[in-house]
BALOBA-1460 file (C-alpha; in Angstrom, 3 decimals):
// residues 241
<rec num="1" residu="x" x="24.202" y="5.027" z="-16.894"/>
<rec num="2" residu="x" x="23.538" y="5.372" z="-13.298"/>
<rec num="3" residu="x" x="23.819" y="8.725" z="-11.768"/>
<rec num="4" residu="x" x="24.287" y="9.722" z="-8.122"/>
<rec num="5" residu="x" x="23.833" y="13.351" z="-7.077"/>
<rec num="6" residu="x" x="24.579" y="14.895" z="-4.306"/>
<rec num="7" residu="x" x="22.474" y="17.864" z="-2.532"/>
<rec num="8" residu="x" x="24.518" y="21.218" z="-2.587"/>
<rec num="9" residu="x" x="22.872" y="23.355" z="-0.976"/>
<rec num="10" residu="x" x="21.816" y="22.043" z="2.556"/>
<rec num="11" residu="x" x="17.867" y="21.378" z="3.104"/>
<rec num="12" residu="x" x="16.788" y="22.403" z="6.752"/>
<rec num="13" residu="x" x="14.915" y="19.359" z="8.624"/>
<rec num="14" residu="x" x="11.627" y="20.242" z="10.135"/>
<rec num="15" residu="x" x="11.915" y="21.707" z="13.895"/>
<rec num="16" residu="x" x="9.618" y="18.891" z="14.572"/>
<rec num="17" residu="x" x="11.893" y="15.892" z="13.922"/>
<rec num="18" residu="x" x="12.760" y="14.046" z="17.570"/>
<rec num="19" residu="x" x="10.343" y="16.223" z="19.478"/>
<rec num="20" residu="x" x="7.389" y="15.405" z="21.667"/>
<rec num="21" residu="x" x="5.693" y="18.832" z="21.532"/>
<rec num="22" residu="x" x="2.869" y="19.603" z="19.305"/>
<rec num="23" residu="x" x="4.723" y="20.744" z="16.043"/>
<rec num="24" residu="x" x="3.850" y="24.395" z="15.085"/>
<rec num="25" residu="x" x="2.575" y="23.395" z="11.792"/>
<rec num="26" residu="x" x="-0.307" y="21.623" z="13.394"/>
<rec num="27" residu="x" x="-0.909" y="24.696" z="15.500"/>
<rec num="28" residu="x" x="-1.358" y="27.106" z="12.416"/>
<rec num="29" residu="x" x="-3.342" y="24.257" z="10.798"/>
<rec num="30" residu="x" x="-0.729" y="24.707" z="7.483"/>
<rec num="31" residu="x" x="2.939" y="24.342" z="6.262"/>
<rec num="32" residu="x" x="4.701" y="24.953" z="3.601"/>
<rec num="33" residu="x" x="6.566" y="22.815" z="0.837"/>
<rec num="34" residu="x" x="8.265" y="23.502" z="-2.365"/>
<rec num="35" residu="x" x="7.071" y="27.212" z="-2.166"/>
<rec num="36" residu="x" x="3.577" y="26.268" z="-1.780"/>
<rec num="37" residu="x" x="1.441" y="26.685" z="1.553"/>
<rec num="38" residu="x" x="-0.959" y="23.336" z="2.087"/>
<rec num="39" residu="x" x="-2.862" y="22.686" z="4.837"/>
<rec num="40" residu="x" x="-2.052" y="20.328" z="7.363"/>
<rec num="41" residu="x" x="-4.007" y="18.792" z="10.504"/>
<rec num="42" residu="x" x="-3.363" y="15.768" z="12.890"/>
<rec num="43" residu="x" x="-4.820" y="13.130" z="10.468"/>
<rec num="44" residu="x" x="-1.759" y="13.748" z="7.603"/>
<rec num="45" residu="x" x="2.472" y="13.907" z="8.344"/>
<rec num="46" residu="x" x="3.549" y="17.265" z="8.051"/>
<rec num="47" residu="x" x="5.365" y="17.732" z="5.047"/>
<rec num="48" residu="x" x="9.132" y="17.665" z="4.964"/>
<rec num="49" residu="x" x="11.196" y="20.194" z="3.313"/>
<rec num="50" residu="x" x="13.727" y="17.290" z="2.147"/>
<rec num="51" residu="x" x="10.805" y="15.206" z="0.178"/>
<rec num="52" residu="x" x="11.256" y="18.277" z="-1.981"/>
<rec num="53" residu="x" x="13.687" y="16.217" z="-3.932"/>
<rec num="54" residu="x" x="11.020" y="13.618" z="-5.241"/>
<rec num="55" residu="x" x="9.256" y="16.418" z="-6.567"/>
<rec num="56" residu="x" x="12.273" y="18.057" z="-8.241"/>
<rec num="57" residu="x" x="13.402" y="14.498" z="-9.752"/>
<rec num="58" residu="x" x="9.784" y="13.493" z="-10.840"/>
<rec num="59" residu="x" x="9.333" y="17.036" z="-12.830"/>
<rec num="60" residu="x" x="13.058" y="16.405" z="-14.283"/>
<rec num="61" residu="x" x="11.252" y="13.156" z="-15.931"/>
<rec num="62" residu="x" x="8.213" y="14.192" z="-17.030"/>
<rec num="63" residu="x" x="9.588" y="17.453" z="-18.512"/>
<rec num="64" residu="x" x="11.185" y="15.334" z="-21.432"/>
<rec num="65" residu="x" x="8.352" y="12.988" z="-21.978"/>
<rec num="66" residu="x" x="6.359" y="15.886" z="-22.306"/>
<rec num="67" residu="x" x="8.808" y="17.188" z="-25.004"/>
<rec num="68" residu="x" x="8.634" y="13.921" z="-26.750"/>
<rec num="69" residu="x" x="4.790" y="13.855" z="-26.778"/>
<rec num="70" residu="x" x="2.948" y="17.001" z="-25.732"/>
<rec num="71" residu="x" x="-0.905" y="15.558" z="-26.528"/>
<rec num="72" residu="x" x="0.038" y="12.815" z="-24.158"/>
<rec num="73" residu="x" x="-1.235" y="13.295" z="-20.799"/>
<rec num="74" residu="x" x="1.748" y="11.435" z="-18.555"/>
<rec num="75" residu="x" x="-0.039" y="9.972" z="-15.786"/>
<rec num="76" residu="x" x="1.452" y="10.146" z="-12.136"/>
<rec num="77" residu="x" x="0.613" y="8.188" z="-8.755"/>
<rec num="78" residu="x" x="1.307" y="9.122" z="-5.469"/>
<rec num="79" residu="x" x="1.283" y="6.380" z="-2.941"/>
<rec num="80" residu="x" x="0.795" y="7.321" z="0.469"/>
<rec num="81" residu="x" x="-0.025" y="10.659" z="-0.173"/>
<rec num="82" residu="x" x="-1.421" y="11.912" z="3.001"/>
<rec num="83" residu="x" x="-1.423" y="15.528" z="2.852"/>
<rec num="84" residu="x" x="-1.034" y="15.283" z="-1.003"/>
<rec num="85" residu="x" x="1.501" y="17.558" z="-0.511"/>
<rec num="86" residu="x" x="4.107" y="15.866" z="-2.942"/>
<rec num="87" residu="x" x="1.606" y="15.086" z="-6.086"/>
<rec num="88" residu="x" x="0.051" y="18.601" z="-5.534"/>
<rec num="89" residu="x" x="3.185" y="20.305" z="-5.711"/>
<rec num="90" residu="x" x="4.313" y="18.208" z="-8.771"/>
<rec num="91" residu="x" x="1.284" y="18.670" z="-10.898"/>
<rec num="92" residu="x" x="1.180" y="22.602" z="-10.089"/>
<rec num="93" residu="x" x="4.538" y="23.338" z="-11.018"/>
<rec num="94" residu="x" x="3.655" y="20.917" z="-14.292"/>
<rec num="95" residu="x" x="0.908" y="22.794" z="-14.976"/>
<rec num="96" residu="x" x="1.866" y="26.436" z="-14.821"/>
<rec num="97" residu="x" x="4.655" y="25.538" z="-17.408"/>
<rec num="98" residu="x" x="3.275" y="22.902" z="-19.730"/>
<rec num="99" residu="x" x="-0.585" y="23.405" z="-19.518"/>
<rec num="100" residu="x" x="-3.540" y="21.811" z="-17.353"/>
<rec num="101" residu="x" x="-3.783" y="18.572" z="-19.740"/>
<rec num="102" residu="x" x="0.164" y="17.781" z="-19.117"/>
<rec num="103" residu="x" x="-0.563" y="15.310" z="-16.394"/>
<rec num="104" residu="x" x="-2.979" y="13.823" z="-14.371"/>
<rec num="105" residu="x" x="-2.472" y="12.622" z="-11.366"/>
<rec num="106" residu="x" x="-3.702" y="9.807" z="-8.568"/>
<rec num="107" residu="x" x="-3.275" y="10.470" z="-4.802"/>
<rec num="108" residu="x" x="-3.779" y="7.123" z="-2.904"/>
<rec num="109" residu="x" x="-3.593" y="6.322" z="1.278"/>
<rec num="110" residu="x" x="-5.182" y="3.663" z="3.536"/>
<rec num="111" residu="x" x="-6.712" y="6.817" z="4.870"/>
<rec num="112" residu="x" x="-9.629" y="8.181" z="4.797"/>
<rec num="113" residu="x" x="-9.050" y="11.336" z="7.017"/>
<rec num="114" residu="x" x="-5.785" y="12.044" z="5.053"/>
<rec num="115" residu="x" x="-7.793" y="11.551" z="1.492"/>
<rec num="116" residu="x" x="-9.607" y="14.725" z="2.885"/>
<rec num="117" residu="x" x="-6.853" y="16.648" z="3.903"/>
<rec num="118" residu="x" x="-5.590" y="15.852" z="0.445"/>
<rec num="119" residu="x" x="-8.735" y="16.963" z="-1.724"/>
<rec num="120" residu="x" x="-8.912" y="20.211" z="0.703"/>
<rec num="121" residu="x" x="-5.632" y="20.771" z="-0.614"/>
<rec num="122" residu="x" x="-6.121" y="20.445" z="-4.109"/>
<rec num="123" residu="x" x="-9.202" y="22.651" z="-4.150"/>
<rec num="124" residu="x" x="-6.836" y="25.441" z="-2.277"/>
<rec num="125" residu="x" x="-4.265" y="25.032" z="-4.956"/>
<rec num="126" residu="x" x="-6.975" y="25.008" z="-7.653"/>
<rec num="127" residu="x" x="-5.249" y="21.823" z="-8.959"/>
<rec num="128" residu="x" x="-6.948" y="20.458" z="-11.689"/>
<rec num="129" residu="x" x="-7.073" y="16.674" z="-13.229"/>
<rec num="130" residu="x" x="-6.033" y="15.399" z="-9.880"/>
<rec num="131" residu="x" x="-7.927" y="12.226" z="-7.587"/>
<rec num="132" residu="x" x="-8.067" y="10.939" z="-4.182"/>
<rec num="133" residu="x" x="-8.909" y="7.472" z="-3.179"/>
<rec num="134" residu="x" x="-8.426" y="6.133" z="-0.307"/>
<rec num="135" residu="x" x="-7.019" y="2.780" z="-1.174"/>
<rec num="136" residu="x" x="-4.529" y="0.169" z="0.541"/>
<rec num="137" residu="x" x="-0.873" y="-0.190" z="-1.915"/>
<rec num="138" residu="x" x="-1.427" y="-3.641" z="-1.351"/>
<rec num="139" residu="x" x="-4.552" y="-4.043" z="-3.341"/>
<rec num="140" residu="x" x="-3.269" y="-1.849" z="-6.195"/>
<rec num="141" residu="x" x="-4.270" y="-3.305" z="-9.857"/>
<rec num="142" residu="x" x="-4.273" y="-1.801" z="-13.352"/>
<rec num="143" residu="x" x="-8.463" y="-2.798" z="-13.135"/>
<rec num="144" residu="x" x="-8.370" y="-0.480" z="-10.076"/>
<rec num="145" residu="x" x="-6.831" y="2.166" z="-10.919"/>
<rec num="146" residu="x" x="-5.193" y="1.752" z="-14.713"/>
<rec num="147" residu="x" x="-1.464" y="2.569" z="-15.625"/>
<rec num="148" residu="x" x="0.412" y="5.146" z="-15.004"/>
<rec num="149" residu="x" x="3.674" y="7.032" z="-16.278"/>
<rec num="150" residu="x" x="5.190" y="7.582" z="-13.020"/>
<rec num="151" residu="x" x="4.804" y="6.427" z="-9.537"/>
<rec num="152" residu="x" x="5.751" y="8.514" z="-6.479"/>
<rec num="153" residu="x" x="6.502" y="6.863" z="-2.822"/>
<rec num="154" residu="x" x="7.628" y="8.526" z="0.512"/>
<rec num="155" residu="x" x="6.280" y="5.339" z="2.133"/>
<rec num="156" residu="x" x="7.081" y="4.841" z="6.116"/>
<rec num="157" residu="x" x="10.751" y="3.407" z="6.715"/>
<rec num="158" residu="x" x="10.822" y="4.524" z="11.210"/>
<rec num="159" residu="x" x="10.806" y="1.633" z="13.144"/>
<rec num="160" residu="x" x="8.713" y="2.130" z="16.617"/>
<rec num="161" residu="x" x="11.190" y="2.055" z="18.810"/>
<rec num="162" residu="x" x="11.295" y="5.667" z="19.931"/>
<rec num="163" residu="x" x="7.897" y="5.791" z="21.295"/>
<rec num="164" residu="x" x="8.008" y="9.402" z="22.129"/>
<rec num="165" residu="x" x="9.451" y="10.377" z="19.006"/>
<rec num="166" residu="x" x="6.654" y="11.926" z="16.164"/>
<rec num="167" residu="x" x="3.699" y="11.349" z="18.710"/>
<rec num="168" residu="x" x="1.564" y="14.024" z="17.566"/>
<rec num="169" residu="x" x="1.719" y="12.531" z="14.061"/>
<rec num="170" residu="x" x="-0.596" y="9.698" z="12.389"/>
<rec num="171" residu="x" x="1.304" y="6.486" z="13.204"/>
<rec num="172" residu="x" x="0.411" y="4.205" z="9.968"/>
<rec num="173" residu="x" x="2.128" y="7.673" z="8.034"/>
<rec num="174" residu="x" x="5.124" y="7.052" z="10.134"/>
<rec num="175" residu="x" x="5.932" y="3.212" z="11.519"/>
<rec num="176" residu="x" x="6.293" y="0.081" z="9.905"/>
<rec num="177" residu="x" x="7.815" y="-3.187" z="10.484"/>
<rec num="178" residu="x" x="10.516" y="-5.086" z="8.906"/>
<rec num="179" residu="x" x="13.183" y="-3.038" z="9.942"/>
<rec num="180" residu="x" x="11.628" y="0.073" z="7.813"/>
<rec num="181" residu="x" x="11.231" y="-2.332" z="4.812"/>
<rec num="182" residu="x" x="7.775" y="-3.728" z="4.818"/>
<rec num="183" residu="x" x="6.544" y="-1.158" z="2.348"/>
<rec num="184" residu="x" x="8.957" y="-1.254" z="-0.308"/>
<rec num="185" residu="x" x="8.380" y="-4.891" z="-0.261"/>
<rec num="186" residu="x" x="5.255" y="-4.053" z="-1.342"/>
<rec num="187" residu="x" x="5.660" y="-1.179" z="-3.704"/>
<rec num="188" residu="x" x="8.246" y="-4.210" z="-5.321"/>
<rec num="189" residu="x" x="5.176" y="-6.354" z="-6.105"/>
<rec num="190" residu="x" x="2.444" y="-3.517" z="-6.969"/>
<rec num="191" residu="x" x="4.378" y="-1.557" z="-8.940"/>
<rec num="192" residu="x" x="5.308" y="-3.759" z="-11.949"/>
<rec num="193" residu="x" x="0.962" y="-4.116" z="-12.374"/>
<rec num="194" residu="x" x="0.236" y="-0.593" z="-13.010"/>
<rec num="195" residu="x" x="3.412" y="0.958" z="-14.447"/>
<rec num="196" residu="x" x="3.917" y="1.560" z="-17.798"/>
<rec num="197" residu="x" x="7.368" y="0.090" z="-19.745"/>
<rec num="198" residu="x" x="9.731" y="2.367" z="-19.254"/>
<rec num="199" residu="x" x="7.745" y="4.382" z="-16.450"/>
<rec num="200" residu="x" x="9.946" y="5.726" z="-13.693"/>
<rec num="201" residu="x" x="9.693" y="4.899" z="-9.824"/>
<rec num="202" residu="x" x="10.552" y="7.861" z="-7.657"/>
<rec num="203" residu="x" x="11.315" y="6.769" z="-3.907"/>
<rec num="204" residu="x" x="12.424" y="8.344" z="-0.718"/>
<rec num="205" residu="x" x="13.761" y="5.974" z="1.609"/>
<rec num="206" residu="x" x="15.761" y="6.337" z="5.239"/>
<rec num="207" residu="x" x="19.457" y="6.525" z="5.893"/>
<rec num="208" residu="x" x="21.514" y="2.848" z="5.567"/>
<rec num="209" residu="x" x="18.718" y="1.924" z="3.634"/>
<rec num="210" residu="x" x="20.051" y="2.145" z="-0.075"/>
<rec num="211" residu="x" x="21.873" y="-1.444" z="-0.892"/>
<rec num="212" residu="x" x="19.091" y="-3.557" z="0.408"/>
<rec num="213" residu="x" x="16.098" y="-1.327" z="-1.083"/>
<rec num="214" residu="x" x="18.293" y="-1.684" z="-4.508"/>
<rec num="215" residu="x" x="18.317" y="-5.739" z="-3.486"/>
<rec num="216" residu="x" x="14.529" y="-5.835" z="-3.168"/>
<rec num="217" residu="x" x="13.754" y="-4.135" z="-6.097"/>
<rec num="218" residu="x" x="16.179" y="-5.779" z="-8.460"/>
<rec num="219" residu="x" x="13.629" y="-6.316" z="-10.834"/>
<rec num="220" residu="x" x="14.443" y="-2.802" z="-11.863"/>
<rec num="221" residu="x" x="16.320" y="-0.834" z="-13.440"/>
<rec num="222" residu="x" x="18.685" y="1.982" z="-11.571"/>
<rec num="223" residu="x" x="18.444" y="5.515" z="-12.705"/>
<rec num="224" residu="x" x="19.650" y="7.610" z="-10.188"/>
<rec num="225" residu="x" x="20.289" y="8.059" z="-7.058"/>
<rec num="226" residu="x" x="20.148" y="11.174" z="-4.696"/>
<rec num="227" residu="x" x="22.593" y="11.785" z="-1.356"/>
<rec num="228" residu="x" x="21.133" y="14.398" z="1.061"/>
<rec num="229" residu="x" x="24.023" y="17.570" z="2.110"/>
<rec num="230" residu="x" x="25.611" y="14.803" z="4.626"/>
<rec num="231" residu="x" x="26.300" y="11.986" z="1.805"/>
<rec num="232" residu="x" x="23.906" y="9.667" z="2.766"/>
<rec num="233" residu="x" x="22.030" y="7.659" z="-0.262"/>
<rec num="234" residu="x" x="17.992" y="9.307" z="0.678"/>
<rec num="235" residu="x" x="16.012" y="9.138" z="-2.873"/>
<rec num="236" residu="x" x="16.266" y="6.613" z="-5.551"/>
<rec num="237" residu="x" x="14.730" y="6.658" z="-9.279"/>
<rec num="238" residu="x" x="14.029" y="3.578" z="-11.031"/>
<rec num="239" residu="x" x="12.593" y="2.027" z="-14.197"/>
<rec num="240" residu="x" x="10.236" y="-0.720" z="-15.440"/>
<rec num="241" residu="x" x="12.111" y="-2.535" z="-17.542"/>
């Protein structure tokens, strides 16, 4: 059965959203996500507040396959990590209440700079069985990087056609082509070569975006799907059939 939630309590954008000043967060060098404070710098997005949801849907998952199996260690991906805020938070939240073994986890993003942002993070959280690679999506293969439980994506869905909009952020974190769909195009073909059957694909995607993300990823099967507090489809789980 398909489920669609929607958010009750609203979740406060960023102040930085639409702005051409320097965002605060990259000012104090740090911001803060799902009660935990990472650090942040030019080379990474900042995280959003609303990406919470991934997190909260992703521990929802792998709380009950931990139940089913706790000496499995449920393996958990994270493409386009940047900041590693998302994996991070998941795995610390995972490990304070079922134990460090309960899941290990791989950050990936094309790059390099935001791989370090990502490992200085992890080292502040004192996050344990977690990697960084820096790695394009495109080139993902089980031989590469093996199989995996669960696969996280907040991949970019903003078309460049607000110049001024985000400039102080990365732009390959932000932009794509394809009218925001490029990525999950290929998130469609990687995906099926490292997940597990049965594994779950977590996804945030952009407003208006729902029917046609559900029409390029037909291949799977539809969980759930989250509306942010004004209705609009924003987060989608599915599974490897």
């Amino acid at each position: 059965m398909t489920m669609t939630t929607t958010l009750s309590n609203p979740i406060n954008e960023p102040t930085l959203d639409n702005i051409v000043e320097r965002p605060l967060a990259y000012i104090k060098g740090e911001a803060e996500f799902c009660g935990l404070t990472f650090k942040v710098s030019e080379k990474c997005l900042i995280p959003r507040e609303r990406s919470k949801v991934l997190v909260h849907a992703a521990e929802e998952i792998l709380l009950e396959e931990i139940k089913k199996d706790t000496t499995k260690s449920q393996r958990v991906l994270d493409i386009g990590t940047g900041s590693g805020n998302l994996l991070l938070a998941l795995m610390h939240r995972l490990q304070s209440t079922c134990g460090s073994n309960s899941v290990k986890g791989l950050g990936i993003d094309i790059s390099q700079d935001a791989i370090d942002v990502a490992r200085e993070n992890q080292a502040w959280l004192h996050v344990v069985n977690a990697e960084f690679l820096a790695c394009d999506m495109a080139l993902l293969n089980s031989n590469h990087v093996g199989m995996f439980d669960l696969v996280l994506a907040n991949p970019p869905y903003t078309i460049n056609s607000q110049p001024d909009t985000h400039l102080h952020e990365p732009a390959v974190a932000m932009f794509t082509g394809d009218e925001g769909f490029e990525c999950y195009g290929i998130i469609n073909t990687v995906a099926p070569k490292i997940m597990h059957p049965h594994a779950k694909l977590v996804i945030e995607l952009g407003r208006g975006m729902m029917d046609r993300i559900k029409a390029i990823m037909a291949q799977f099967k539809v969980v759930a799907t989250y509306q942010d507090q004004e209705g609009y489809d924003r987060w989608l789980v599915l599974e490897q059939l």
